[in-house]
C-alpha positions as CSV (number, residue, x, y, z in Angstrom):
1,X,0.0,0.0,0.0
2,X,1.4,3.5,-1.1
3,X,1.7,6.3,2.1
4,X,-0.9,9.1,1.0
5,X,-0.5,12.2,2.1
6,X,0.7,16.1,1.1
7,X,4.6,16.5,0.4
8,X,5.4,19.8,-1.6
9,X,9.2,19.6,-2.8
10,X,11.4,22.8,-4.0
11,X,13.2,22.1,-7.6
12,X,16.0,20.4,-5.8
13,X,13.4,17.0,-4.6
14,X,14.0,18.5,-1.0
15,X,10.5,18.5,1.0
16,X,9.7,22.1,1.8
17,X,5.8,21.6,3.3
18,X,4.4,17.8,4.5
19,X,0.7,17.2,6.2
20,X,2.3,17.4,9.5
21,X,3.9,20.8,9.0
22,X,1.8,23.7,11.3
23,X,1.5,26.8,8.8
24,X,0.2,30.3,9.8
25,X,-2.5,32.0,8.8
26,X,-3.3,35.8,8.9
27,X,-6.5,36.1,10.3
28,X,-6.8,39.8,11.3
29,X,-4.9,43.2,11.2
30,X,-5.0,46.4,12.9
31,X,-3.2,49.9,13.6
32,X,-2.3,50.2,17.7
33,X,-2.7,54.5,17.0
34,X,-1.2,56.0,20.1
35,X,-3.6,55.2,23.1
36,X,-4.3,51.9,24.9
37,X,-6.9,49.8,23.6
38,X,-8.6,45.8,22.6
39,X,-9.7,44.0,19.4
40,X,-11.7,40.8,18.8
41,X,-10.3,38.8,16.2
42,X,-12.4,35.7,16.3
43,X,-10.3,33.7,14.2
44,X,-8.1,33.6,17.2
45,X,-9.8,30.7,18.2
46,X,-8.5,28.3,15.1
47,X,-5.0,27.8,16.8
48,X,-1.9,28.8,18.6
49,X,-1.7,32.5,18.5
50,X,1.3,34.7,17.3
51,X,1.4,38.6,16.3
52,X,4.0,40.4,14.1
53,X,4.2,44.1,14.4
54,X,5.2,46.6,11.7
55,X,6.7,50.5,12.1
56,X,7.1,53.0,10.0
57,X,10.3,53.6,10.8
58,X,13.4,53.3,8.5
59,X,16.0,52.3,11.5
60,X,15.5,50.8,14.9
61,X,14.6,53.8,17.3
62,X,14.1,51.3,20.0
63,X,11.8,48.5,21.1
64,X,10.9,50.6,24.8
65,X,8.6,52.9,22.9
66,X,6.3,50.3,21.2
67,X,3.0,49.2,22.4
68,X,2.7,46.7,24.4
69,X,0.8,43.9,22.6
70,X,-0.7,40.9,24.6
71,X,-3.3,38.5,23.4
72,X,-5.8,36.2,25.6
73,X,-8.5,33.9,23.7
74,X,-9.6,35.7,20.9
75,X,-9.0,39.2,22.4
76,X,-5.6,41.3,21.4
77,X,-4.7,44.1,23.8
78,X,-2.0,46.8,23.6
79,X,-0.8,49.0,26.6
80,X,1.2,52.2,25.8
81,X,4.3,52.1,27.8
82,X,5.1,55.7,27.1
83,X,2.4,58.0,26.6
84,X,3.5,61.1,24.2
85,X,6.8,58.8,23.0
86,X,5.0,55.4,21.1
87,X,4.5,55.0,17.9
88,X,1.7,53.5,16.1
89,X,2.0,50.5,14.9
90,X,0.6,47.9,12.6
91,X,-0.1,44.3,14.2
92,X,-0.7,41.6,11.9
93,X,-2.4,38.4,14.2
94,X,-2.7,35.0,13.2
95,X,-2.2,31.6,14.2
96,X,-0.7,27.8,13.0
């Protein structure tokens, strides 16, 4: 009996996805702006969180004056750590 199943291989025969790989999805996107704040982004609930963030900014000015971004169930929450020196951010959420 043949092993059935997903296998994706790059030109060179090496295996670059299989079934049992975990890939990410996108499943919501919003700008922080410069005050506190939530979001519900049911598609939270799908699988294991994770959240990239992306500035504006052309260099590093420093990770201290970035929101803080937490996320619990389905529900994203940013804190401003300092008020008149954060920057707004974008937050991409999804999950694998």
């Amino acid at each position: 009996m043949m092993p059935v199943g997903l296998e994706v291989y790059d030109a060179s025969g090496r295996p670059v996805v299989r079934l049992t790989d975990r890939l990410g999805a996108i499943v919501g996107v919003f700008n922080t702006g410069t005050s506190a704040g939530s979001v519900s982004v049911p598609g939270l609930a799908r699988g294991s969180p994770f959240y990239v963030i992306q500035t504006g900014w052309s260099s590093a000015v420093g990770a201290s004056n970035l929101p803080q971004i937490s996320i619990s169930g389905t529900t994203v929450s940013w804190s401003i750590p300092y008020p008149g020196d954060t920057q707004a951010v974008t937050v991409y959420v999804g999950v694998y």
